[in-house]
Each structure stands twice: as C-alpha cells, then as structure tokens.
N, CA, C and O of each residue as an XYZ file, in Angstrom:
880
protein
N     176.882     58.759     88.345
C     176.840     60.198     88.640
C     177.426     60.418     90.034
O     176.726     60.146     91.010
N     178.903     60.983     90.222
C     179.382     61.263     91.057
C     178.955     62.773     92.259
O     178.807     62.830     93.480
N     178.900     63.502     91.480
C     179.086     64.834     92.022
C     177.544     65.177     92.379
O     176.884     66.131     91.968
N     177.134     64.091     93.296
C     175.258     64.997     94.051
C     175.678     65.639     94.960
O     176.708     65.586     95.633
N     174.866     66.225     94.949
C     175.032     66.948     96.630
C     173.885     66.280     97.679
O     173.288     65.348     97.143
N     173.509     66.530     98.894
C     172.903     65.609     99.374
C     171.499     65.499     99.274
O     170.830     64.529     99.629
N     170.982     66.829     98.636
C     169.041     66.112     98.002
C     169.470     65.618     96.847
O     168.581     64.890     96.405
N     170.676     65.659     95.913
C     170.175     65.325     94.884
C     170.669     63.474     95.431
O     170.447     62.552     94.646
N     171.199     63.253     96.560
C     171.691     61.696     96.408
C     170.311     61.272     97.203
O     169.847     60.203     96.805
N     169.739     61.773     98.020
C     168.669     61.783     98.261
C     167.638     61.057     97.558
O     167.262     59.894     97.705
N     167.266     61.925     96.798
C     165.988     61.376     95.603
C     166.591     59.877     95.118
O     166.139     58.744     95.278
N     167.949     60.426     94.381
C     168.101     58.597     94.252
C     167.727     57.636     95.041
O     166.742     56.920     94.860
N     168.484     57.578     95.938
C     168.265     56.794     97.192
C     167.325     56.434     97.464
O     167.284     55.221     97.666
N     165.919     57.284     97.651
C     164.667     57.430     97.989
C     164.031     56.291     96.948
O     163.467     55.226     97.200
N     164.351     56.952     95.653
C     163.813     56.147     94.272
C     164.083     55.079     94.049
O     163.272     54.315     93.524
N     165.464     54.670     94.431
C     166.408     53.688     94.108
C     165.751     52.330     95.311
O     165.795     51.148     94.967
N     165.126     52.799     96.816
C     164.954     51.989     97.221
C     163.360     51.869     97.785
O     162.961     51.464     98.877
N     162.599     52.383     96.607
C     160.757     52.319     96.056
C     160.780     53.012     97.392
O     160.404     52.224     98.260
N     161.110     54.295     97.914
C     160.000     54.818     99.031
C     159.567     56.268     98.439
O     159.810     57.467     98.568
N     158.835     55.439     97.768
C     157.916     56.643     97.165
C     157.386     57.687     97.488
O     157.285     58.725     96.834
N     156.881     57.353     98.938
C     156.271     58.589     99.754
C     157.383     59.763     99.903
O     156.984     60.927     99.945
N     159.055     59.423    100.001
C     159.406     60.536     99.991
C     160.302     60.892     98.666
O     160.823     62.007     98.639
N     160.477     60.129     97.728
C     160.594     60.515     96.551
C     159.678     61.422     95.963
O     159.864     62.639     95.980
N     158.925     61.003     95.564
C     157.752     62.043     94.159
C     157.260     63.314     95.737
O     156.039     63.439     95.653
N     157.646     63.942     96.644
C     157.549     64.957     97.073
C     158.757     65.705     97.135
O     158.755     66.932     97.025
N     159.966     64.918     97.334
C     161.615     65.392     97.222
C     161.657     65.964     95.618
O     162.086     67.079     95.319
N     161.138     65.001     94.680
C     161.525     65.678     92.885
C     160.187     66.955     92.725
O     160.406     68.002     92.117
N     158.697     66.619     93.435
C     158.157     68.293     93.463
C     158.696     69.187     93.648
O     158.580     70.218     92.984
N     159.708     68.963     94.969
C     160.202     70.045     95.222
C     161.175     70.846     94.771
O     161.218     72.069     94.639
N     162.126     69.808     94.501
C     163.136     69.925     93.238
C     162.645     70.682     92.027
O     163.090     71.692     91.480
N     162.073     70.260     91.881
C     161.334     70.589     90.402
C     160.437     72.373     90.592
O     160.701     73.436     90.031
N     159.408     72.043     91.567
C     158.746     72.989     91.010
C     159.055     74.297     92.575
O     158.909     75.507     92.406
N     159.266     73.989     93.267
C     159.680     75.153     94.746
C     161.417     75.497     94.175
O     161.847     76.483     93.576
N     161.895     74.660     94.491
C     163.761     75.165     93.640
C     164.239     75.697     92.589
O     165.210     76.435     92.423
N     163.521     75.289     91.924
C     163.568     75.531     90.505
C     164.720     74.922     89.931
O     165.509     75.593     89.266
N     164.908     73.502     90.167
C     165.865     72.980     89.491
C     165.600     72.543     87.936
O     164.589     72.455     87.240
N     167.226     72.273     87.692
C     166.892     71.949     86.052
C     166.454     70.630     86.126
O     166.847     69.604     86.682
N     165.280     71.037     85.213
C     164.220     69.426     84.454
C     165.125     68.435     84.387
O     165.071     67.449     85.121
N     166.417     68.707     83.116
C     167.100     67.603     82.883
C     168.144     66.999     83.687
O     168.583     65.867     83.483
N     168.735     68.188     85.088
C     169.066     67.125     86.100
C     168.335     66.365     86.786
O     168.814     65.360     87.311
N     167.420     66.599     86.876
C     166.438     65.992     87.949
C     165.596     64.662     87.385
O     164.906     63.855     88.007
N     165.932     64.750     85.923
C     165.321     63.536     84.758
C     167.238     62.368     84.857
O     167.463     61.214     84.494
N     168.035     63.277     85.410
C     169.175     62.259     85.061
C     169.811     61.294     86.357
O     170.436     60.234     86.364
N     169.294     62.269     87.498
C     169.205     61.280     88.472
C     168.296     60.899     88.852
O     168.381     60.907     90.081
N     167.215     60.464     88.482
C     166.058     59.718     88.006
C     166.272     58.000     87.145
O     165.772     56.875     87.139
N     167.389     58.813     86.494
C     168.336     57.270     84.937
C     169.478     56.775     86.204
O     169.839     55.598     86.194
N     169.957     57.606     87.150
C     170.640     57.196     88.104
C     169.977     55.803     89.249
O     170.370     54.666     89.513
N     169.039     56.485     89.595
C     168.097     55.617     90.470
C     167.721     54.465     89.655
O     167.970     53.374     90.168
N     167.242     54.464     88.636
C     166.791     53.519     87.498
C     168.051     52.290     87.511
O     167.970     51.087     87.763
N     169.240     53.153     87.123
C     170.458     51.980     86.709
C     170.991     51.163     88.087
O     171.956     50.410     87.952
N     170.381     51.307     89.371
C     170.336     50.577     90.147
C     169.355     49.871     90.585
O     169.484     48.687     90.897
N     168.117     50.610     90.666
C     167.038     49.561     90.485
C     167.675     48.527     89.323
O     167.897     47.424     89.822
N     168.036     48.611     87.853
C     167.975     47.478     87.614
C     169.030     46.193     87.771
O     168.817     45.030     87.430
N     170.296     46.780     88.420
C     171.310     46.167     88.931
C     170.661     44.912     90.061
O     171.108     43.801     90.348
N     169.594     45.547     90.463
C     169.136     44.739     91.903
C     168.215     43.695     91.304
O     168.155     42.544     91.736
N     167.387     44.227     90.128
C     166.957     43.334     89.162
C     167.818     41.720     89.376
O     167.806     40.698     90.061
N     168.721     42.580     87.921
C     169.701     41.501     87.831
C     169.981     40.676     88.538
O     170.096     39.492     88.219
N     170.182     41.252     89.896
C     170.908     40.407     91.123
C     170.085     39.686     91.721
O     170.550     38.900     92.546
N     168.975     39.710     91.558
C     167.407     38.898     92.160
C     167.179     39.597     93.396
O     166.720     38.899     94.299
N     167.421     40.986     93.690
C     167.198     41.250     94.861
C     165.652     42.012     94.630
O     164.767     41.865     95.472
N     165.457     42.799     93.444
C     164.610     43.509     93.577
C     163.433     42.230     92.453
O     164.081     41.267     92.041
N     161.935     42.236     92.032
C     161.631     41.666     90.880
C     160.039     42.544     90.141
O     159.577     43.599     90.575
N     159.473     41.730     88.965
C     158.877     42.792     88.877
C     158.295     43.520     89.436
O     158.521     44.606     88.902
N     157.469     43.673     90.433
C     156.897     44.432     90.549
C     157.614     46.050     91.403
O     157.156     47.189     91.318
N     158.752     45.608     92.122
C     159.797     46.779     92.101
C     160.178     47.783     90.375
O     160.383     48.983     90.187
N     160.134     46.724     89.511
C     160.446     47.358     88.496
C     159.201     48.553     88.084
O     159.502     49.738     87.947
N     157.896     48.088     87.927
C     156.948     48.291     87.926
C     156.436     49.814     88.652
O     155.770     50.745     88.198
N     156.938     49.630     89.685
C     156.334     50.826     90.739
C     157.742     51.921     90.454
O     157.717     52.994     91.058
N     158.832     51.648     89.618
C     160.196     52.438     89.499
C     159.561     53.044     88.002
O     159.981     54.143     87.639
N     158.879     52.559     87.418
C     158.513     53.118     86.412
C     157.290     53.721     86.437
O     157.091     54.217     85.328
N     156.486     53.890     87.092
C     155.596     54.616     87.404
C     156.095     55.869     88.193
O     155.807     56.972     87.731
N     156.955     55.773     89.561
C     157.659     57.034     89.588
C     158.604     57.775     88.954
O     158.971     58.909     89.261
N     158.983     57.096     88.062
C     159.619     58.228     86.896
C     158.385     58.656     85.996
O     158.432     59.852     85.707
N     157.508     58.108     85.582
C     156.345     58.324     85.047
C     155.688     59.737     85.363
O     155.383     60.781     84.786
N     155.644     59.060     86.818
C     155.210     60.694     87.671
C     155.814     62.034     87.575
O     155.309     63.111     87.260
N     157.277     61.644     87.998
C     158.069     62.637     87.673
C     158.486     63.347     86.545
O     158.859     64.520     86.541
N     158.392     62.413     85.359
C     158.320     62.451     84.112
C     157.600     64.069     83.787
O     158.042     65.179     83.486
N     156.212     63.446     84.049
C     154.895     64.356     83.752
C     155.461     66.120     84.547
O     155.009     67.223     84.239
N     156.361     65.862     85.414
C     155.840     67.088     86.158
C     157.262     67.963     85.379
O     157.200     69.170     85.146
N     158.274     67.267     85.107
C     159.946     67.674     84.446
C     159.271     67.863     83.131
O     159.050     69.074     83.108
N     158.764     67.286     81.892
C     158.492     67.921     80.879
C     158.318     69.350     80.345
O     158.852     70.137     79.563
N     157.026     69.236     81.398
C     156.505     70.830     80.749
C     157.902     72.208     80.884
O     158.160     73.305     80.388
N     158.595     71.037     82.097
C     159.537     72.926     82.727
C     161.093     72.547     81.372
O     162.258     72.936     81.444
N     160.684     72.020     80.714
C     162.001     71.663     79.844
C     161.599     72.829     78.445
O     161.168     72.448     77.356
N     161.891     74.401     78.855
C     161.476     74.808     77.213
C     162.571     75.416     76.558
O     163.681     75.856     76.858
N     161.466     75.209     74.995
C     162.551     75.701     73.869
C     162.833     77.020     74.197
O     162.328     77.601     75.158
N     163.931     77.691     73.125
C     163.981     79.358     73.545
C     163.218     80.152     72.988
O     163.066     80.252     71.771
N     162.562     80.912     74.002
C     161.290     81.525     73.208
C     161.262     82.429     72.065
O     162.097     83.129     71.492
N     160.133     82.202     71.939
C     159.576     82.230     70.575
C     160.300     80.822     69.676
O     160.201     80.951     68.456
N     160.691     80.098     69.943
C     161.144     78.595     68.845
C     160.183     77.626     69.068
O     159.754     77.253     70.160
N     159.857     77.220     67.908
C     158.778     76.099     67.586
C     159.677     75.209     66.917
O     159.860     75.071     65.707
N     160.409     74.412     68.248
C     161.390     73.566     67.229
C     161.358     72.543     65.980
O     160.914     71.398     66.053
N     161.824     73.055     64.985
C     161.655     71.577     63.899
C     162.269     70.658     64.439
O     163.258     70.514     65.158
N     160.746     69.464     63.495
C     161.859     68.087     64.148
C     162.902     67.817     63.582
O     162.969     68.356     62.477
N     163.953     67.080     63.909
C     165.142     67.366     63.340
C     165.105     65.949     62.602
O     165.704     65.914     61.527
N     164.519     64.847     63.009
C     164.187     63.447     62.610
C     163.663     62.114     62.593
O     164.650     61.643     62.029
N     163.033     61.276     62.725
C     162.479     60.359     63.099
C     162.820     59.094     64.182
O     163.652     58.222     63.933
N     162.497     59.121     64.685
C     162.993     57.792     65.093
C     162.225     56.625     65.888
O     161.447     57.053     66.741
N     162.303     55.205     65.761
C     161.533     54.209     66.414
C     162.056     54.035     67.100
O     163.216     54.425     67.232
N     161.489     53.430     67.779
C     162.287     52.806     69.384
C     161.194     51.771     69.633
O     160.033     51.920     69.250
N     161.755     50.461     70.461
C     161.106     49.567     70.913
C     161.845     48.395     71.565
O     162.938     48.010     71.148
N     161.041     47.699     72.876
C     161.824     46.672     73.405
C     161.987     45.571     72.607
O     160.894     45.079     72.326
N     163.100     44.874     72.036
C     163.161     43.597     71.322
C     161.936     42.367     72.244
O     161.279     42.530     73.272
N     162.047     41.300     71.397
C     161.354     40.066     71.407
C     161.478     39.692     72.771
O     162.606     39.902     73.216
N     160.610     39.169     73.628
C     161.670     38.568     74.687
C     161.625     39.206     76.147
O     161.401     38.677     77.236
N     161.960     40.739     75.743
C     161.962     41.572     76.740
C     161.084     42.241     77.452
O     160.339     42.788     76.638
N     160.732     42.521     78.617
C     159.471     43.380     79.136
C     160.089     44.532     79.752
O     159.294     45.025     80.552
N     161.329     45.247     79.701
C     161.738     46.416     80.507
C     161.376     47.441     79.458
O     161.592     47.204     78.270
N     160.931     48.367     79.787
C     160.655     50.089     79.319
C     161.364     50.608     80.033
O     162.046     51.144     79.160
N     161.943     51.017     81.202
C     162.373     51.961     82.224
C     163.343     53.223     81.380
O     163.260     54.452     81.378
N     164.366     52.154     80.623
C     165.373     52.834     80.217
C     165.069     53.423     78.793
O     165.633     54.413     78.327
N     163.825     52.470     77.988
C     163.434     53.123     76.262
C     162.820     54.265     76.826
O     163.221     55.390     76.530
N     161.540     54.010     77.900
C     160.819     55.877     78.182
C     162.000     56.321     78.310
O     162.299     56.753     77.197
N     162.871     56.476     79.026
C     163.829     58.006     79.228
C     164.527     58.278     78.307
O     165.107     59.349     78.480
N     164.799     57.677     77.163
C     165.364     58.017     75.900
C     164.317     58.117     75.073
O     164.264     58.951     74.169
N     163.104     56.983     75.413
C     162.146     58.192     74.345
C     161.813     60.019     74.799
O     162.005     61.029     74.122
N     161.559     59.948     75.436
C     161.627     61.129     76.510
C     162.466     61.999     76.045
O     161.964     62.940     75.431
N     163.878     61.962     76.179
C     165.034     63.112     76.021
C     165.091     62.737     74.608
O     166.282     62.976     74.406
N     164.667     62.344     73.563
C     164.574     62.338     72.132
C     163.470     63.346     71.862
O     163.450     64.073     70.869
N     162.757     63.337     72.611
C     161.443     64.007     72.350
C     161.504     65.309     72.718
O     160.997     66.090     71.914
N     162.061     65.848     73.870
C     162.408     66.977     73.896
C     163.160     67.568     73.036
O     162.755     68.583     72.469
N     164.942     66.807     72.668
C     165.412     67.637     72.060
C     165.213     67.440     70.571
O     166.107     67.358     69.729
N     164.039     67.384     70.395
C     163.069     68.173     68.786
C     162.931     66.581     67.810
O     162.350     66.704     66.732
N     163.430     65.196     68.170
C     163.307     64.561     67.320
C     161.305     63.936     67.621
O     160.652     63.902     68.664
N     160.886     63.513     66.055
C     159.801     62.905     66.040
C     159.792     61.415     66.734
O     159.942     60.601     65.824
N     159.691     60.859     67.797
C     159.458     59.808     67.998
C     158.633     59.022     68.243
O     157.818     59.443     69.064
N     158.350     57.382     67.665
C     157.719     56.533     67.949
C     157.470     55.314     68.521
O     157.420     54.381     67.720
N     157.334     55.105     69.452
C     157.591     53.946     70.895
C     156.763     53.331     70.583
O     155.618     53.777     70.516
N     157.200     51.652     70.182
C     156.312     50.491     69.728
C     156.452     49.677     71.020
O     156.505     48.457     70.865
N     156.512     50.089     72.094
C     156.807     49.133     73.064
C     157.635     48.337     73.525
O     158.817     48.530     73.243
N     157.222     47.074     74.470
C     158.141     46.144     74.811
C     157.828     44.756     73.961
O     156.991     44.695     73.060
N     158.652     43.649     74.410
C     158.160     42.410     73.674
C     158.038     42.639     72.037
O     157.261     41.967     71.359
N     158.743     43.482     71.580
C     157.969     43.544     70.287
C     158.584     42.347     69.213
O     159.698     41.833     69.321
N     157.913     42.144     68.512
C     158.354     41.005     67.394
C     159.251     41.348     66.485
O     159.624     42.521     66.477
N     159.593     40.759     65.880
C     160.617     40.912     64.661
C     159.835     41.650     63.633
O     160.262     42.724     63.211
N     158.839     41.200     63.250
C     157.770     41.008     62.052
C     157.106     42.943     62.400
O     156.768     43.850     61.639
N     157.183     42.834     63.727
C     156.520     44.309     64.270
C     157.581     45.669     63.292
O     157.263     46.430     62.378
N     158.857     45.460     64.021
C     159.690     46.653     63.580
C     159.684     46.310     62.152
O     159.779     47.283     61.403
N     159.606     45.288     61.664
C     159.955     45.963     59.962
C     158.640     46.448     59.574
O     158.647     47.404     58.798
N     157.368     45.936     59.996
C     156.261     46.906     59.359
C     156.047     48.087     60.088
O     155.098     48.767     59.697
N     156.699     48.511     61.063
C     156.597     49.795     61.553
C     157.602     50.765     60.908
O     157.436     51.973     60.736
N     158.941     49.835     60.501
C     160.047     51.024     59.905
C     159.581     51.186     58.460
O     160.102     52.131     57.868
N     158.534     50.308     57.644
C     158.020     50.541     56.362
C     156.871     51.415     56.593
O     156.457     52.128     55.679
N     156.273     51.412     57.860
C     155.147     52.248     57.299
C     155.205     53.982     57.723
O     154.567     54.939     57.282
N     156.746     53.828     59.245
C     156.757     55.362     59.782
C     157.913     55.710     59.324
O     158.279     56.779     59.813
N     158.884     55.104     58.346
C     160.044     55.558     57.746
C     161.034     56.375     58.358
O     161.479     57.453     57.964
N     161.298     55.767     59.300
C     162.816     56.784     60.483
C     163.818     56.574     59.821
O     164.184     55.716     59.017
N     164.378     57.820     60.432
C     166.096     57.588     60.000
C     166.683     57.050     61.009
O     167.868     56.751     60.859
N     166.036     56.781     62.288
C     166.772     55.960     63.113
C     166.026     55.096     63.975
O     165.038     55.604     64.505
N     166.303     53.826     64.245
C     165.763     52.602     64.751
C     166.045     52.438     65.937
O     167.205     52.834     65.822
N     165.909     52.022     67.680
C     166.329     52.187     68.505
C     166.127     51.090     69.213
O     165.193     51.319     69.982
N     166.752     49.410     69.420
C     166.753     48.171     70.136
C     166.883     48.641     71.627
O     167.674     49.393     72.196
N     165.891     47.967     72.007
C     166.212     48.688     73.605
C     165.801     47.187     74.160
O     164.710     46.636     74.009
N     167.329     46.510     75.057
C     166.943     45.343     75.928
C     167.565     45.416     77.201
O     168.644     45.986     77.360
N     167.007     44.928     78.010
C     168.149     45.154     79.338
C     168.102     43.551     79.716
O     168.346     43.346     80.905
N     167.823     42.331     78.894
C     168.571     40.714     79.867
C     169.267     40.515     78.808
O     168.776     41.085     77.834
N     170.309     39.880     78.569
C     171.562     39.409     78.104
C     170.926     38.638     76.857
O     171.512     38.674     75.775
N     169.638     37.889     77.020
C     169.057     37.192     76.141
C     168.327     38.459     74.885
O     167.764     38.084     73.857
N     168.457     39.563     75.167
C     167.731     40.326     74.232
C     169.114     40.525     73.444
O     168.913     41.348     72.551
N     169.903     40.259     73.442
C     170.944     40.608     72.614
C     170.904     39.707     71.173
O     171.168     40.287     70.120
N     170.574     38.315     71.177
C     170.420     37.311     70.362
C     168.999     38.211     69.538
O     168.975     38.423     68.326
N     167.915     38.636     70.498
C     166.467     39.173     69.425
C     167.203     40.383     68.761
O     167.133     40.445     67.533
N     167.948     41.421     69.475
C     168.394     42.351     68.518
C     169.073     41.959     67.363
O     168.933     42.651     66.354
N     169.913     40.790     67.330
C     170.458     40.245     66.176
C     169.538     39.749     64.746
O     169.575     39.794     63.516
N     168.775     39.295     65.800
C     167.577     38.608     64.532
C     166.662     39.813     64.407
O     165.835     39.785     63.496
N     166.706     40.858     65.204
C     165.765     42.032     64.209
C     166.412     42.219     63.414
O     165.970     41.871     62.319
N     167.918     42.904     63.431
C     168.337     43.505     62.465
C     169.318     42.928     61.536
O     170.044     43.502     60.724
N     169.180     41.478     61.860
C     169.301     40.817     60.288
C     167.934     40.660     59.539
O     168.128     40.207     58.410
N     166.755     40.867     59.782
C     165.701     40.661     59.653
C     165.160     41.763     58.781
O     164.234     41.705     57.972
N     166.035     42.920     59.158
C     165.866     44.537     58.394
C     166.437     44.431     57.096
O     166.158     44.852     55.973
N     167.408     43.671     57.657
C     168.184     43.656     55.876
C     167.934     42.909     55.071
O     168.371     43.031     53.927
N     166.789     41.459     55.629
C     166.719     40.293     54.984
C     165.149     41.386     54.139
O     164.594     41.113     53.075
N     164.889     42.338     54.892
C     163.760     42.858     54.303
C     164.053     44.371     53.192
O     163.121     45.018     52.715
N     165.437     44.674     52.971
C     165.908     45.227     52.022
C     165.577     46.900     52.494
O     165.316     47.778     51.672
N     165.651     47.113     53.972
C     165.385     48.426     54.999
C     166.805     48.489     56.030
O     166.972     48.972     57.150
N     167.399     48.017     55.415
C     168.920     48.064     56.700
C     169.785     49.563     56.008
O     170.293     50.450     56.695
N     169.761     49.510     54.634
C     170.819     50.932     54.454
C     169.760     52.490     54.766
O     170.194     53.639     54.847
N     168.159     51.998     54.903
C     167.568     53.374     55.064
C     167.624     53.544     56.318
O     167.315     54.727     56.462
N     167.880     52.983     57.597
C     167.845     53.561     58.214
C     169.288     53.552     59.212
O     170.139     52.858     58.657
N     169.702     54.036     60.308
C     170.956     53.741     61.374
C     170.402     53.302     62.662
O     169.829     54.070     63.434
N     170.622     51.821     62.913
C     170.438     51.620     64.422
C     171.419     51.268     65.538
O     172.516     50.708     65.543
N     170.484     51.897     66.668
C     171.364     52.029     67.453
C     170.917     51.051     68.377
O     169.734     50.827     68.120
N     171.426     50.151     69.629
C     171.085     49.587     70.524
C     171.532     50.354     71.931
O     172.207     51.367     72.115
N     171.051     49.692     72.592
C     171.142     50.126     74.359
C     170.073     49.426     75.059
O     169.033     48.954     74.599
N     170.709     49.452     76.787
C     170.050     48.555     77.672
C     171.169     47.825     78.548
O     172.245     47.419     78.110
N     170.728     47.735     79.830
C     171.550     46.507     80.219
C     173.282     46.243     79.742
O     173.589     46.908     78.752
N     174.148     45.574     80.186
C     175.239     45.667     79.370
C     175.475     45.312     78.361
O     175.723     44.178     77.951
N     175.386     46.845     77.554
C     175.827     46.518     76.245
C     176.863     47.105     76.077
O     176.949     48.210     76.613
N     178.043     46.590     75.269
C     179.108     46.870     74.888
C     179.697     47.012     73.032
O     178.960     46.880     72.055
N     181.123     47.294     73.008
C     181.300     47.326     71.588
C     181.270     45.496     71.198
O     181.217     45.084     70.039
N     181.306     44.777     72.167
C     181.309     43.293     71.584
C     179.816     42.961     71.102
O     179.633     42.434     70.004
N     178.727     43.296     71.983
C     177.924     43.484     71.954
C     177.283     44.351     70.303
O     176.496     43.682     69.633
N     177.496     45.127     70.017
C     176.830     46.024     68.815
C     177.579     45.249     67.848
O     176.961     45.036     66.805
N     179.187     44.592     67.948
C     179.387     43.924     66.538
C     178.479     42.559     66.166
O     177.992     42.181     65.100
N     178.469     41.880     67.773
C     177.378     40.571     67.377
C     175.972     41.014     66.934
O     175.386     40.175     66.250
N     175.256     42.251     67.202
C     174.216     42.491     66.580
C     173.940     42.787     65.259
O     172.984     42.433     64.570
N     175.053     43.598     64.944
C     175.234     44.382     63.698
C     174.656     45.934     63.549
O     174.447     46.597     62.533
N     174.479     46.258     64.967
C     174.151     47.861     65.111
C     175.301     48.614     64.493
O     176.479     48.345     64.256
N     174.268     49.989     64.267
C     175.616     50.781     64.062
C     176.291     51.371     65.202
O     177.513     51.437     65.068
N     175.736     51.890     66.465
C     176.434     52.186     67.868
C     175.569     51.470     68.567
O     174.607     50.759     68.275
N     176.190     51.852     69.728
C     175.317     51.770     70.918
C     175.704     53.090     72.103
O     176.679     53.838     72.171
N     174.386     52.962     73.008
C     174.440     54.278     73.651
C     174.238     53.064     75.392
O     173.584     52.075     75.722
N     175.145     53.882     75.934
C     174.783     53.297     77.534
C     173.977     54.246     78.332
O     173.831     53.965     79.522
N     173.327     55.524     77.786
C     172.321     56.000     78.456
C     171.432     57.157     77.101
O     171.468     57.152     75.870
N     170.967     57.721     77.758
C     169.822     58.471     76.798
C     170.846     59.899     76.278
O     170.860     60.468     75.187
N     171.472     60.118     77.256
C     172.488     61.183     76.883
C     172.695     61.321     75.665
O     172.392     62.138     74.796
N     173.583     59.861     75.781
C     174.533     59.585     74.513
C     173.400     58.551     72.652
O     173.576     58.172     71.494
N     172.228     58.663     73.905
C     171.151     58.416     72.553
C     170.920     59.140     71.682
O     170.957     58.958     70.465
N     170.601     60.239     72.433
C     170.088     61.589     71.428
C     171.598     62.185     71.134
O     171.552     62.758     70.045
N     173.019     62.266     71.749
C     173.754     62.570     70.650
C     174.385     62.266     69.392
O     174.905     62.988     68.542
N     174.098     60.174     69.539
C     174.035     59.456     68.526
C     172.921     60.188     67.398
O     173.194     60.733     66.329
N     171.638     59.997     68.018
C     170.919     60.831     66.942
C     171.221     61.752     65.874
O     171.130     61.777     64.647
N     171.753     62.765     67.141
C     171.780     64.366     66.594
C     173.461     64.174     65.259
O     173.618     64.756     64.186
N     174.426     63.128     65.974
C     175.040     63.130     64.850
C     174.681     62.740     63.901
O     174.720     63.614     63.036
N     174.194     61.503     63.443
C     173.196     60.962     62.236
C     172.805     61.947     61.751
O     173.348     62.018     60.648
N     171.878     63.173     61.976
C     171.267     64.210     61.235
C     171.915     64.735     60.895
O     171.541     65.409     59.936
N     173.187     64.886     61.268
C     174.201     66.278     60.724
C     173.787     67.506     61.847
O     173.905     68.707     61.606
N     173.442     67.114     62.713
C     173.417     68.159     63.797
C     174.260     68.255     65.240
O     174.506     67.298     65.974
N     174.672     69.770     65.482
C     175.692     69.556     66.223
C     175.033     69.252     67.712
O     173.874     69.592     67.947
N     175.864     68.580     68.709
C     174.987     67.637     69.786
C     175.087     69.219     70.830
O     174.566     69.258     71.944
C-alpha cells in the first residue's frame, strides 16, 4: 500500500513495530474521532501484518511478536466492525458458505482472521476451524457444514505440502467437485496453487472475498 498519508503510515509503523501504546489509540482515533473508513483502517492493519510477518520469516521478529500483532488487530478488529454497515434498512443475505482454516503444521491466524473477517462482513456465512488443523478435520467439517467454498490458509513454505494432502484428501473423500478452494498465506503463487491443486489463490483478503463473490455468481 503505497499512497498513506502520514497517520495512516503511522499506525502501520506503530503496529508493524508492536508499540502498542501508540497504535490501538492512533486506530481509536482513526476510527471513532475521524471518522475514517472501517475498511481502510482494517487494510492497513493487513499492511502492518504483511510485515510483521516478513520479519517473522527473517527471524527478526518470533512468536510472541506474532502473538501480541494479533491481538492488536483483534482489538482493532472489535472496534472497525460495528462501524462497517449494510445500507439501511438491508439485512444482508448470505450470499454463501465458506470454511476456512490453518493447514496441518501451521500456527499463523493473522492473515485467516482478516479474511475471515472481510468474508463476514461482505454477507458470506463463515466458519473458522482454526490453526494446525488436520486433514481428517476439514473433510468432516466440509461434510458436516457443506460450503461452497474451502479456504487453506498457511504462511511457512512447509504448509504448502499439508495443503496438497488436504486437498487430495477431499477428493480421495469424493467432496472435491462440491466445493471451490482457494489457498493463501505467505508466498503463494500460481506455481504454488498448481502443486496444490487449488482452484485460485488470493494474496490478501481483498482478493479472497472477490474470489468468493465470483464463485457465487456475484458481482465483486
């Protein structure tokens, strides 16, 4: 995200390098004295995030940086929701289902909450099975909550091999044509979604929920 101006590079910054004390009072303010929009203020939030986990990667930052980055989006989370509304009087239908969960292996959420999150706002039903989840997990969750869309979420290089074995695992279980999955996390690429056998992949939540919204037949 190029074009901040200087609170909005601010908050990153702030977020990006855990000083919390003046983050979660910079996005109050943002949020509820400015009256900025929810969903900018939720996207440089995914901004701050995609460098926290760069530093990850790089061994500069470890968990427990991760940890306290997800709790202040957490925070912030809570306070950007409520100001995100439909147009009044709309009680939006859901438009469709979808699971989401961290593959085998993996312990990052940072990046599945904010796409569960902006799925959830814009009207789809979603269900977050977590991190670490098993193979054995998503197929009895896609048999018993029946989505039209499945959502691999890994961010280490090694979750790419568990997304493979989930979703050969979907088909070995005769649930691969009911539903469309998508992956994201960490670098993923088109080399990436052919070794899995996804049907896309999304490099942020943006492009999650417009993956979605195309699947439904809805315009993004």
């Amino acid at each position: 995200m190029t074009d901040m101006n200087d609170e909005e590079r601010q908050l990153v910054d702030s977020l990006a390098e855990m000083r919390e004390d003046e983050a979660l009072p910079l996005a109050n303010k943002m949020l509820l004295v400015d009256n900025k929009d929810p969903i900018r203020v939720l996207e440089l939030c995914r901004t701050a995030m995609d460098l926290v986990g760069k530093r990850f990667e790089e061994g500069e930052y470890f968990l427990p940086e991760l940890v306290l980055a997800g709790e202040m989006l957490e925070t912030i989370g809570a306070i950007a929701k409520p100001l995100i509304k439909s147009k009044p009087g709309e009680e939006p239908k859901k438009l469709g289902k979808v699971l989401i969960g961290t593959v085998h292996g993996d312990l990052h959420d940072i990046g599945k909450n904010i796409v569960t999150f902006m799925l959830d706002i814009n009207g789809f039903e979603v269900k977050d099975i977590g991190i670490d989840v098993p193979v054995q997990t998503f197929i009895e969750e896609i048999a018993k909550f029946q989505p039209d869309v499945v959502g691999l979420s890994g961010f280490l290089t090694l979750a790419f091999d568990s997304m493979k074995e989930t979703i050969d695992a979907i088909a070995a279980a005769g649930l691969r044509d009911k539903v469309k999955i998508m992956i994201g996390g960490g670098q993923i690429d088109e080399t990436v979604r052919n070794y899995t056998g996804a049907d896309a992949f999304g490099v942020n939540a943006v492009e999650a929920v417009a993956l979605s919204k195309a699947w439904m037949g809805v315009a993004a």
